[in-house]
C-alpha angles and dihedrals in degrees: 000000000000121000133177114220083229108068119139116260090350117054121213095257103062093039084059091044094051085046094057094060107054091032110035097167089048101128108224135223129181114192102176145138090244110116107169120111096235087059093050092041093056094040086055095040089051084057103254104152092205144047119188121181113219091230086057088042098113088048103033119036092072103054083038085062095041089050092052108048085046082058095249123131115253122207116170114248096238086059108043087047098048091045149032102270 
């Protein structure tokens, strides 16, 4: 599943709470313009497997997929190199 932070009336978060309730094996995917590491901390604690920022989105949303669906973590590269992750 993939989901953006920024969705209208429901953000991505709690979409992706709510979604984790009545689907706890949904593999989750953000692709979003949200940098920040406290985005990409609550989107990996909510259990979202992938984070895929919309500038690496030509060269990262498919290996972000791939991980995924092999069961790996997937950070884009322009994130895990610009912050602690």
């Amino acid at each position: 599943m993939i989901l953006d932070i920024g969705l209208p009336k429901l953000d991505g978060i709690e979409a992706a709470q709510r979604i984790r309730v009545l689907i706890p094996s949904a593999k989750i995917v953000f692709l979003t313009q949200k940098t920040t590491i406290e985005f990409v901390e609550k989107a990996l604690e909510l259990g979202a497997v992938g984070y895929v920022h919309k500038a690496d989105m030509r060269s990262g949303l498919l290996p972000a997929i791939d991980a995924v669906l092999a069961g790996r973590p997937f950070v884009s590269s322009s994130l895990r190199n610009s912050q602690a992750l």
